[in-house]
TORBASE-169120 format. One record per atom (N, C-alpha, C): residue number from 1; residue in three letters; atom name; z, x, y. Coordinates in Angstrom, 1 decimal, padded with zeros to 4 digits. Layout:
TORBASE-169120
num:residuo:atomo:up:east:north
NUM:ala:CA:Z:X:Y
...
end
This chain:
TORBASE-169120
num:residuo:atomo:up:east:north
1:unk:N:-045.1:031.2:-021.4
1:unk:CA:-043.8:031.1:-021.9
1:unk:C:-042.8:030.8:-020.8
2:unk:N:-043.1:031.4:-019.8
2:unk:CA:-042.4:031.2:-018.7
2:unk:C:-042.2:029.7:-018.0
3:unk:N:-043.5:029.0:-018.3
3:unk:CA:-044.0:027.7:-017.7
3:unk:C:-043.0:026.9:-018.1
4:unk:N:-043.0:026.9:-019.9
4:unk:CA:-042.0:026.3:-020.7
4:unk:C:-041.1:026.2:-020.4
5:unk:N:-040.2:027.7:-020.3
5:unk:CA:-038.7:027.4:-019.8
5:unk:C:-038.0:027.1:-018.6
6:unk:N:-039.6:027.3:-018.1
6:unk:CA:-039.2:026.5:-016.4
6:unk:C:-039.2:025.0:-016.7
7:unk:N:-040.0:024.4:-017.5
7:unk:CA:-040.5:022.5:-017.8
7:unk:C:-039.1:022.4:-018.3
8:unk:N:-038.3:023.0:-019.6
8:unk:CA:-036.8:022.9:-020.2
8:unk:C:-035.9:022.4:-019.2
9:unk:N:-036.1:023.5:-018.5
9:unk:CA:-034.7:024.2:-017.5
9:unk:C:-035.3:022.8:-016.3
10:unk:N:-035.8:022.0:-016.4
10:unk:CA:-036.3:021.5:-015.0
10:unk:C:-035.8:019.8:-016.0
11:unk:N:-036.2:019.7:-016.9
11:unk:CA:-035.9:018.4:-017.9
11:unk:C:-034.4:018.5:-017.7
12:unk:N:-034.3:019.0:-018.3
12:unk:CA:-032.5:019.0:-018.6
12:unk:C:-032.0:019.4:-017.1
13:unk:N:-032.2:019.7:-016.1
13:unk:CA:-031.5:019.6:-015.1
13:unk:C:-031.8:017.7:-014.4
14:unk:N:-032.5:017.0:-014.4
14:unk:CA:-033.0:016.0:-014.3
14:unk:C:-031.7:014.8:-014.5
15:unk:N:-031.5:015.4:-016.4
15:unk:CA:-031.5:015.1:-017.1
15:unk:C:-029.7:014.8:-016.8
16:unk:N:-029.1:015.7:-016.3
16:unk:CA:-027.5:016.0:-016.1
16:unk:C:-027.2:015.9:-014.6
17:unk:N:-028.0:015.7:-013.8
17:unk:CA:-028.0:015.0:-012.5
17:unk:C:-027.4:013.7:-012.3
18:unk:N:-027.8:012.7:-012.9
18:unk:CA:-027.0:011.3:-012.4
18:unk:C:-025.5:011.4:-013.2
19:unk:N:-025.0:012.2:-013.4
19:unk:CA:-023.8:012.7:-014.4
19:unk:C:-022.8:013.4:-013.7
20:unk:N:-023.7:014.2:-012.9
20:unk:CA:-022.8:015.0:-011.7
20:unk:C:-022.7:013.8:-010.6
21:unk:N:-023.5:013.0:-009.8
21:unk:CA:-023.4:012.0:-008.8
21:unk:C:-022.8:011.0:-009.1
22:unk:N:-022.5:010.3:-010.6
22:unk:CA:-021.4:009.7:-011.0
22:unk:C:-020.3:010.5:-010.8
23:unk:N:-019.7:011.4:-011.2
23:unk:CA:-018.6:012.0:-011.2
23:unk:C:-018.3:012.2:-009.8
24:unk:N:-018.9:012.4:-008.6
24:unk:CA:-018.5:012.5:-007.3
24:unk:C:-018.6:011.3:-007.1
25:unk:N:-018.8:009.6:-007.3
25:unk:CA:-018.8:008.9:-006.9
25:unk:C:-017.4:008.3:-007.0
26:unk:N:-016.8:008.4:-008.4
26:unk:CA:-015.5:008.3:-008.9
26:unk:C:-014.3:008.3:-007.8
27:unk:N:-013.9:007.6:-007.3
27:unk:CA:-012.8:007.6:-006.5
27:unk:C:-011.4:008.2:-007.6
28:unk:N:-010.7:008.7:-006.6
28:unk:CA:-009.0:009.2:-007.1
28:unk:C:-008.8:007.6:-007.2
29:unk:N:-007.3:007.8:-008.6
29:unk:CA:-006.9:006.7:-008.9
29:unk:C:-005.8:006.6:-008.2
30:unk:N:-005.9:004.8:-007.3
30:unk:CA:-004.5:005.0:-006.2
30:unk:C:-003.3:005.3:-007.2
31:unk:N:-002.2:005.2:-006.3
31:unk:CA:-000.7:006.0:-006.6
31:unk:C:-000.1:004.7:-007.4
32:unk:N:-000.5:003.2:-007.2
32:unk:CA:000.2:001.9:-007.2
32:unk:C:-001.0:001.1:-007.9
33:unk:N:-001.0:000.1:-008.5
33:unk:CA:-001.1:-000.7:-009.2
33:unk:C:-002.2:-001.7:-007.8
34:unk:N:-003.4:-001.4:-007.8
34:unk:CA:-004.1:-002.1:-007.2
34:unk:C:-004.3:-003.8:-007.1
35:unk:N:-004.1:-004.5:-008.6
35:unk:CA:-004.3:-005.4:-008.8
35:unk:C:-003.0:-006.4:-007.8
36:unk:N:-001.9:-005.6:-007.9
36:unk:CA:-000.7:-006.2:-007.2
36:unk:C:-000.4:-005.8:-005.3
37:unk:N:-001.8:-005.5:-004.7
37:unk:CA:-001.9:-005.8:-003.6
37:unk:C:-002.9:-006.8:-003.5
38:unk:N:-001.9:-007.6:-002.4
38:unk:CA:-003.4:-008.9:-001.6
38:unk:C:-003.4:-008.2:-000.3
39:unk:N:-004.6:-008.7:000.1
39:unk:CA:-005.0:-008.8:001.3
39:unk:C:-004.5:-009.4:002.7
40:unk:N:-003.9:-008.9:003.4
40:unk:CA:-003.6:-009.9:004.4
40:unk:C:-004.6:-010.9:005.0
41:unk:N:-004.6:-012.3:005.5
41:unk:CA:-005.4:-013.2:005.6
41:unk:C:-005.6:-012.5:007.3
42:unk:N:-006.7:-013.3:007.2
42:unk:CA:-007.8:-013.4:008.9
42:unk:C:-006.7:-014.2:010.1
43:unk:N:-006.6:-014.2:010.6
43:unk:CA:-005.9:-014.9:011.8
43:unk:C:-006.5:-016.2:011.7
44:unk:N:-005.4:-016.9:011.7
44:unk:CA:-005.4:-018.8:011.3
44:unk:C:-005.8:-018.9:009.8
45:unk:N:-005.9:-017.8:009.0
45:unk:CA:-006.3:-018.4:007.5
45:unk:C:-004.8:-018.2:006.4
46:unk:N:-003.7:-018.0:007.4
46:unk:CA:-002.4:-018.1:006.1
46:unk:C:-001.4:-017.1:007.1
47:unk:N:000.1:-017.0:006.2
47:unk:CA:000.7:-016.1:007.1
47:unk:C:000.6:-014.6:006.5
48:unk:N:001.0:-013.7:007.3
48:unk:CA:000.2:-012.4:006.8
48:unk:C:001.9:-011.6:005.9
49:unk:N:002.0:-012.4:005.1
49:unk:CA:003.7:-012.1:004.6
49:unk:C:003.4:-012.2:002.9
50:unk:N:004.3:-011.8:002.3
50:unk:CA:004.6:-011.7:000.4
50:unk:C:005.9:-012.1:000.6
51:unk:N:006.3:-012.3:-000.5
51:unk:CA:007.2:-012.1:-001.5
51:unk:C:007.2:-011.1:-002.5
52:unk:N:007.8:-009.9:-003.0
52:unk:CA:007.9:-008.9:-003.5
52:unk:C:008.5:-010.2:-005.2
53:unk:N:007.0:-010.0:-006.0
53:unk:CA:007.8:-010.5:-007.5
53:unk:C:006.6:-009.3:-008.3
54:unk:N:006.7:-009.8:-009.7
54:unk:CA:005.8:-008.8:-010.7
54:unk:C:004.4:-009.3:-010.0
55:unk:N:004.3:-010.1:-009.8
55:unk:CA:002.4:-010.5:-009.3
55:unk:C:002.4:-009.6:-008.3
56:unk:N:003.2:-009.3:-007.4
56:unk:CA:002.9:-009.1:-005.9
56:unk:C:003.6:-007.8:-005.4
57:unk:N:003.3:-006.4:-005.4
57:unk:CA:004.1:-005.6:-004.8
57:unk:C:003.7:-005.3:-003.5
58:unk:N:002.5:-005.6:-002.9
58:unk:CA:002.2:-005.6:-001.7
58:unk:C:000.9:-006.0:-001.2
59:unk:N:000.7:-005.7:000.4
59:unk:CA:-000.5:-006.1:001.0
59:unk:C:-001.1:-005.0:002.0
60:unk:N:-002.4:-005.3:001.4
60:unk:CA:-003.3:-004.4:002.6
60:unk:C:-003.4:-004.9:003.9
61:unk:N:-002.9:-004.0:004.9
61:unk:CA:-003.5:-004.7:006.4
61:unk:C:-004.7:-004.7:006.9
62:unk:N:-005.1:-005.7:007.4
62:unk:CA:-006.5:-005.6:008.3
62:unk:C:-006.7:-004.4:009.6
63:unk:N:-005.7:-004.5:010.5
63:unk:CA:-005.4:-003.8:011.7
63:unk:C:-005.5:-002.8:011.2
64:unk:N:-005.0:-002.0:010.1
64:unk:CA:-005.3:-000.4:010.1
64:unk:C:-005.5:-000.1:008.5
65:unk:N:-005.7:-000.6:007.6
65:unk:CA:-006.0:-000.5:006.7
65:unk:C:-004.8:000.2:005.3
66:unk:N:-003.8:000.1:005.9
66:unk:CA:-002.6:000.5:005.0
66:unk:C:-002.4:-000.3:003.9
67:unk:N:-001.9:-000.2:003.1
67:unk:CA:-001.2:-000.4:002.0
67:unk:C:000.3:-000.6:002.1
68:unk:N:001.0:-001.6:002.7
68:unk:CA:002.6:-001.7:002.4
68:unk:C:003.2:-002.3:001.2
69:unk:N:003.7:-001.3:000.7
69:unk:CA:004.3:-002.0:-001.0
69:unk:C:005.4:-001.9:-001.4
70:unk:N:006.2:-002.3:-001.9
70:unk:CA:007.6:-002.8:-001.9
70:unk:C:008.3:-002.1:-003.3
71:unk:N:008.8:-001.3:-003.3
71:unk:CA:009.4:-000.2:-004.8
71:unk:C:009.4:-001.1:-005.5
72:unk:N:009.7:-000.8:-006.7
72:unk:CA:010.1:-001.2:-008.0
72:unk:C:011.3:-001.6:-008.0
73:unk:N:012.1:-001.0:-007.3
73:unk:CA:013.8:-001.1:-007.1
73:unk:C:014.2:-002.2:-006.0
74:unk:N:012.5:-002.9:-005.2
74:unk:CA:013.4:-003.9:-003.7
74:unk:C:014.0:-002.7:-002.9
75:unk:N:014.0:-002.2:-003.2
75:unk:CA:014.9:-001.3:-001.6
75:unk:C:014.0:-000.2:-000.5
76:unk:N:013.2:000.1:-001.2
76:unk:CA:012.3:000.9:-000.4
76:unk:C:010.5:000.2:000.1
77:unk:N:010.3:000.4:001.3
77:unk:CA:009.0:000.3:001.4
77:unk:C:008.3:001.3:001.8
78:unk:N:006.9:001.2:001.3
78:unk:CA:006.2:002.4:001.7
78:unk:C:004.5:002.3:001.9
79:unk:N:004.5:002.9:002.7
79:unk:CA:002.8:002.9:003.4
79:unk:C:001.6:003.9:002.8
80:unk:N:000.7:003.5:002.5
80:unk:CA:000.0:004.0:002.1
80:unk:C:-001.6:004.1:002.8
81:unk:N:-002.2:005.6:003.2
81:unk:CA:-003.4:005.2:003.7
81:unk:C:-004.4:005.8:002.7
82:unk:N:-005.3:004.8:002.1
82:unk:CA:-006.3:005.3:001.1
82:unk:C:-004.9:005.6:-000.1
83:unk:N:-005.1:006.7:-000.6
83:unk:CA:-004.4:007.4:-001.9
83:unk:C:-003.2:008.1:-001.5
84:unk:N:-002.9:008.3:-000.2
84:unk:CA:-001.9:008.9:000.5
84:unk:C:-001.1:008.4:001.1
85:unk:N:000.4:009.0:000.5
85:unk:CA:001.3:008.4:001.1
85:unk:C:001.9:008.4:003.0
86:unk:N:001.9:007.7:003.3
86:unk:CA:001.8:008.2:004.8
86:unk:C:003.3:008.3:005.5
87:unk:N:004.3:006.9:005.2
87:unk:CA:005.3:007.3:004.9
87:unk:C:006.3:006.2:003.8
88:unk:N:007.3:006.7:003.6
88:unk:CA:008.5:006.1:003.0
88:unk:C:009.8:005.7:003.8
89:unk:N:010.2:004.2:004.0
89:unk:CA:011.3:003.5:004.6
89:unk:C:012.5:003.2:003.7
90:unk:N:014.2:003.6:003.4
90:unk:CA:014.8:002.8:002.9
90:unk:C:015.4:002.0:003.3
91:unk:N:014.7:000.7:003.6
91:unk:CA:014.8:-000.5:004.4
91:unk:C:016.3:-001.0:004.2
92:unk:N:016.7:-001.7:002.8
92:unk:CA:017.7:-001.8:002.6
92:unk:C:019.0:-000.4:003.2
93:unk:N:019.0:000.7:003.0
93:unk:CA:020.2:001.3:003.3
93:unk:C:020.1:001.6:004.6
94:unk:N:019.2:001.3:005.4
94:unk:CA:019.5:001.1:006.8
94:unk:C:020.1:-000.1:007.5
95:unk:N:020.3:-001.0:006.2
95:unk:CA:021.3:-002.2:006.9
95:unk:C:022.9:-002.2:006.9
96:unk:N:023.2:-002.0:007.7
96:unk:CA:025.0:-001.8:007.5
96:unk:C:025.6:-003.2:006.5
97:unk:N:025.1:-004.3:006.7
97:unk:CA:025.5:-005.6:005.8
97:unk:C:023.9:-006.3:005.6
98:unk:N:025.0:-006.7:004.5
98:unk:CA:023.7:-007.5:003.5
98:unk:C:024.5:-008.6:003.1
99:unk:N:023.7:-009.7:003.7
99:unk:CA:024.1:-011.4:003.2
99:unk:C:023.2:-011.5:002.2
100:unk:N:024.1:-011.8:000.6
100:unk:CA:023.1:-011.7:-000.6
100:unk:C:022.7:-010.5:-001.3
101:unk:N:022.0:-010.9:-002.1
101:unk:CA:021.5:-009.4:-003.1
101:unk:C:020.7:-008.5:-002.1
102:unk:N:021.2:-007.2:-002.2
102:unk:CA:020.7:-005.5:-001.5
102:unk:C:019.5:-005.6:-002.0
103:unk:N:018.5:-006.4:-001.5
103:unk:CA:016.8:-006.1:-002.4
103:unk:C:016.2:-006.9:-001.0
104:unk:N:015.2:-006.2:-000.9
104:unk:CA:014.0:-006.6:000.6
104:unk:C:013.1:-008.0:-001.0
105:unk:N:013.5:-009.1:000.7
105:unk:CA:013.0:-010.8:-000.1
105:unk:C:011.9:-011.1:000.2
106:unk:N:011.7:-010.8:001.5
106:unk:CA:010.2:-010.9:002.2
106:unk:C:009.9:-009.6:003.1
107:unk:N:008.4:-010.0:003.1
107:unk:CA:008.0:-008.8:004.2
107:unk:C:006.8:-009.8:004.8
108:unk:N:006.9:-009.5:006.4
108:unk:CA:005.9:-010.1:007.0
108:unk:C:005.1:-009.1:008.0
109:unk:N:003.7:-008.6:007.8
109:unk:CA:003.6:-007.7:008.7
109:unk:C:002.5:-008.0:010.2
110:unk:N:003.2:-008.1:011.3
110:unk:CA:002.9:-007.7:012.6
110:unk:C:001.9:-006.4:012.8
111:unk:N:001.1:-006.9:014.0
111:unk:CA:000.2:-005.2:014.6
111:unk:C:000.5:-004.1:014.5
112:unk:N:001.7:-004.4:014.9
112:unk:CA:002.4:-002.6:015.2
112:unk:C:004.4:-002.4:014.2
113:unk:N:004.5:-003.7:013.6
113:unk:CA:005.8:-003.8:012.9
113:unk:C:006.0:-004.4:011.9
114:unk:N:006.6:-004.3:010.8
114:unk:CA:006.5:-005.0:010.0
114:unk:C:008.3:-005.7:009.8
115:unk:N:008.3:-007.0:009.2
115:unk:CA:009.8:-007.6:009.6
115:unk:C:009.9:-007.5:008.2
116:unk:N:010.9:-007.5:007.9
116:unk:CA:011.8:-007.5:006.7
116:unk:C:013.0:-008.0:006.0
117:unk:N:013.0:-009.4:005.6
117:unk:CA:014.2:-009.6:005.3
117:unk:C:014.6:-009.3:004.2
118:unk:N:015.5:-008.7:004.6
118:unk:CA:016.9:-008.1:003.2
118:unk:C:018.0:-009.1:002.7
119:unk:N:017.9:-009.6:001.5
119:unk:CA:019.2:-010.4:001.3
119:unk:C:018.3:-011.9:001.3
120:unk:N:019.7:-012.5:002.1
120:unk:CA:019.3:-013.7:002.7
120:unk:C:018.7:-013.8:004.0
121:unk:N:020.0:-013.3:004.4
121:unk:CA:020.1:-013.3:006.1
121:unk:C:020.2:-012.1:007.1
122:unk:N:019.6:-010.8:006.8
122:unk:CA:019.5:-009.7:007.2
122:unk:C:017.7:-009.3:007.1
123:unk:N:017.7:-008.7:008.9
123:unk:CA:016.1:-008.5:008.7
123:unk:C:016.3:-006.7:009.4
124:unk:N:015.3:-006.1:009.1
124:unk:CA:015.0:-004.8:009.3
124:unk:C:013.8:-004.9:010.2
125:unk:N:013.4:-004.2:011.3
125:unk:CA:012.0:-003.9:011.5
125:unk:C:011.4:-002.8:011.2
126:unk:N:010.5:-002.4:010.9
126:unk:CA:010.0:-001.1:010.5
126:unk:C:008.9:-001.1:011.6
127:unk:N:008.7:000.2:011.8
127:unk:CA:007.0:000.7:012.9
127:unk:C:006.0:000.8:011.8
128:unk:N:005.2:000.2:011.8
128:unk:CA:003.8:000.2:011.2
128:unk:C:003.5:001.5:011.4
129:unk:N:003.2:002.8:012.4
129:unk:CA:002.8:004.1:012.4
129:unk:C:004.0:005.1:011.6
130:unk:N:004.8:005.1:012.0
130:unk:CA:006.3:005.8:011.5
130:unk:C:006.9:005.8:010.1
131:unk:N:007.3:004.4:010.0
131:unk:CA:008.3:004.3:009.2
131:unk:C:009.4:003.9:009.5
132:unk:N:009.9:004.0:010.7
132:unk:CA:011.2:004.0:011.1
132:unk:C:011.7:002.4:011.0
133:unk:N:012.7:002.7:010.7
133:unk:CA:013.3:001.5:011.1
133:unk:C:014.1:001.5:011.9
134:unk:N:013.4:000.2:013.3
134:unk:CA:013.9:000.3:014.5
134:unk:C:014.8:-000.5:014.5
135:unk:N:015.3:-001.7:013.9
135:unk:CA:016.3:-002.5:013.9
135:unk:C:016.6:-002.8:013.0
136:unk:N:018.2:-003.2:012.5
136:unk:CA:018.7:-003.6:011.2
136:unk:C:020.3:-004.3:011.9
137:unk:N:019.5:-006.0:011.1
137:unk:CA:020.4:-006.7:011.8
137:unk:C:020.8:-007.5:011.1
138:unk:N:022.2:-007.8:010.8
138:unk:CA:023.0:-009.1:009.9
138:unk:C:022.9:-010.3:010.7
139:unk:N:022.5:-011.4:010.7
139:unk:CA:022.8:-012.1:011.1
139:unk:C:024.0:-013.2:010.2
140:unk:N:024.8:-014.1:010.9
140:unk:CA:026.3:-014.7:010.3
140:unk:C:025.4:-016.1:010.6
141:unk:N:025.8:-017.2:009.4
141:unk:CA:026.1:-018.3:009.8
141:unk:C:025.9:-019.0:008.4
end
């Protein structure tokens, strides 16, 4: 009798095994909409920049594997490592002037910075590790 419900207890554990290793295989679902990050290109295969539209809220970097993605609203960007937020920039309200509409137009990201134009003719830099934004500049003409 005993044999038995050891053969049971040994089937049905078998049995509910690849069930448990699927479920640990399952990644957390990111915070953002996967499909609307690209990839930044290889060095010489394109420029490593977006445009913030419905296709495109951001891009993964090669250098350190972030996620920079562009709000819903144009005004904020934010870094993401894996599922976690690492930090939050409001790019636009660090610019004292804005030539054109208050919404981030491009983002181009550098090693260690990423540039940001605001408007038309206003760029922000942000730190790639931080968040900070180290410069916010109008330019006239």
């Amino acid at each position: 009798m005993f044999k038995t419900h050891f053969h049971s207890f040994a089937i049905a554990l078998l049995l509910a095994l690849p069930v448990a290793v699927s479920a640990q295989d399952q990644k957390p679902e990111a915070p953002y909409n996967a499909q609307l990050i690209v990839r930044q290109p290889e060095i010489g295969q394109g420029s490593p920049s977006f445009v913030p539209s419905p296709q495109v809220r951001g891009m993964k970097a090669l250098s350190d594997g972030k996620v920079y993605l562009v709000s819903t609203d144009n005004k904020q960007l934010l870094a993401y490592q894996g599922n976690r937020l690492a930090w939050k920039a409001d790019v636009v309200g660090s610019c004292p002037t804005v030539v054109g509409p208050r919404k981030i137009s491009k983002v181009l990201l550098g090693p260690k910075t990423i540039l940001v134009t605001v408007g038309e003719r206003t760029f922000a830099e942000v730190d790639t590790a931080t968040g900070k934004v180290k410069v916010a500049d109008g330019q006239k003409g």
